[in-house]
N, C-alpha and C positions, 0 to 999 in steps of 0.2 A: 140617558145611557142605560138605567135601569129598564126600559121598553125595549130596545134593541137585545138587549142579553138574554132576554127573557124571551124573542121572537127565535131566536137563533137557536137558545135550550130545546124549547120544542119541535122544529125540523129535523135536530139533530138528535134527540130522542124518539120520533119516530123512525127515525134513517134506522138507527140502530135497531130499535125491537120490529122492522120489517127485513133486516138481514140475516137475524137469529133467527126468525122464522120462516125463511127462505133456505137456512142454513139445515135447519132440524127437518123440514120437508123434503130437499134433498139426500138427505141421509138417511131418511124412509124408502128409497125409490130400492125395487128388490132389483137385484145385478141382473142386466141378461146377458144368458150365453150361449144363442142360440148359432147353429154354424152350420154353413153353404157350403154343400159338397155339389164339386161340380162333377157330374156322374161320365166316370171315365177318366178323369182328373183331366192330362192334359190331349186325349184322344178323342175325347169327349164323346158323344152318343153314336154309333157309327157301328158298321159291322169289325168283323175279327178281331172285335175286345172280349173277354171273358171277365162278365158282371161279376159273377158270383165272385170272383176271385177277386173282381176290386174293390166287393162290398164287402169281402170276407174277415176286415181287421179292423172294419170304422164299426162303433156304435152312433146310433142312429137316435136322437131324446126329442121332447116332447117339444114342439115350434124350431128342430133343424130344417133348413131348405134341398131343398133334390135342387138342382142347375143344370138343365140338358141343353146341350150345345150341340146344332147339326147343322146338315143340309136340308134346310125344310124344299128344297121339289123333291129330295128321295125321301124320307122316311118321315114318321110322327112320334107320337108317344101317348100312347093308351095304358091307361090304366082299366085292370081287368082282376078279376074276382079267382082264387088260385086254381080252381079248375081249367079255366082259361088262357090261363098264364101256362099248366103244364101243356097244356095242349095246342096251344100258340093260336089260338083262336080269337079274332079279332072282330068275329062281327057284333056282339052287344057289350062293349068296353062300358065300363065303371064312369068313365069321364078321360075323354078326350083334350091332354093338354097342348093340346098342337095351336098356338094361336097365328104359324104362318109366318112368324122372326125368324125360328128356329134358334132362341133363345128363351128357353120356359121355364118357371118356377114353379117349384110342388111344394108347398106350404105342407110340412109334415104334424099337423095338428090333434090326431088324435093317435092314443097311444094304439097298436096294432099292426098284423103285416101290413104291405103294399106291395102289389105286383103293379110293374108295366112290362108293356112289348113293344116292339114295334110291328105295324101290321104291314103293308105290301110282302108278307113270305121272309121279312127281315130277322122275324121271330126265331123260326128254324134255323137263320145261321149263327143267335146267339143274341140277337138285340134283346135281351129280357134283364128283369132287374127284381129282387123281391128283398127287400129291409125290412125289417121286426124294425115298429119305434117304442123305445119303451121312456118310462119319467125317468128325468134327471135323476142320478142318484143324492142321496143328501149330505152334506160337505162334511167332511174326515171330523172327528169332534175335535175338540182343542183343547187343549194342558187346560191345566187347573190355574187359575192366576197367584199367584203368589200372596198378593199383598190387593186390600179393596177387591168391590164388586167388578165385574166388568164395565158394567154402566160406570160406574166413578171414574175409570180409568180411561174410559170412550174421550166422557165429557171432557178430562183435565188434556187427554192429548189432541183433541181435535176442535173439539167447540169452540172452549176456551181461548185458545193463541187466535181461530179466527175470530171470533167476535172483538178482541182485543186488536186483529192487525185492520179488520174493518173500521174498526173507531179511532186506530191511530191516520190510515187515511183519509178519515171523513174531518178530524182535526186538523190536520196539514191542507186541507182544502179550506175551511173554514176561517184558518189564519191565510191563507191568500187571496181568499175572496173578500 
């Protein structure tokens, strides 16, 4: 009997220090909040929208998406350097996101403007787009904690009750198996 209690201890000892450290790895993982604008919202990329006006109230941070939705046989979407962009000039574009869906993603990766157009002449009626992406700003500071470090007050409200409801399930399986 002494040999089985003693095989069981140990599974069940590492069950446990592999889910607090499953648990403590997880709550390292930095939040992301990175967010898909689909450009034009629901008009989507097309003539008789005015960009400027639907870019004029979104801030734009660092890994947001651009989401242009069209008719890829009429128009594209070029990205172009802001000389080009005032001038709706489309013959040496930045990079061409047109892959021919007419669903395309602009990964907004570094911080800086970005101009697109679109080129067939669509430019001129208004197909242009130019966002400033700037970094996230960094989150509002928080009150003072009352009582204990923060760290003290993490571990007792979160770690703790799981590592505690982990092992009370690993024990109710252990008594059924």
């Amino acid at each position: 009997m002494e040999g089985q209690r003693r095989g069981i201890e140990s599974p069940t000892l590492l069950f446990l220090l592999t889910c607090t450290m499953l648990m403590l790895m997880l709550m390292m993982i930095p939040e992301v909040s990175a967010t898909r604008f689909i450009v034009g919202a629901n008009q989507g990329w097309t003539t008789n929208v005015n960009y400027t006006i639907w870019a004029k109230d979104k801030h734009f941070y660092l890994d947001d998406w651009l989401y242009f939705v069209y008719d890829r046989n009429m128009v594209d979407v070029l990205e172009v350097n802001k000389t080009n962009y005032d001038a709706c000039n489309a013959d040496h574009p930045l990079h061409n996101w047109t892959t021919g869906a007419g669903r395309d993603v602009v990964p907004l990766n570094v911080t800086r403007h970005y101009y697109f157009i679109s080129g067939k002449g669509f430019c001129y009626g208004g197909m242009k787009l130019a966002v400033h992406v700037e970094k996230l700003p960094p989150p509002p500071a928080s009150l003072p904690e009352k009582s204990g470090s923060p760290l003290s007050n993490y571990h007792g409200q979160i770690v703790v009750p799981t590592v505690l409801a982990i092992a009370a399930v690993w024990d109710i399986f252990i008594r059924i198996w």
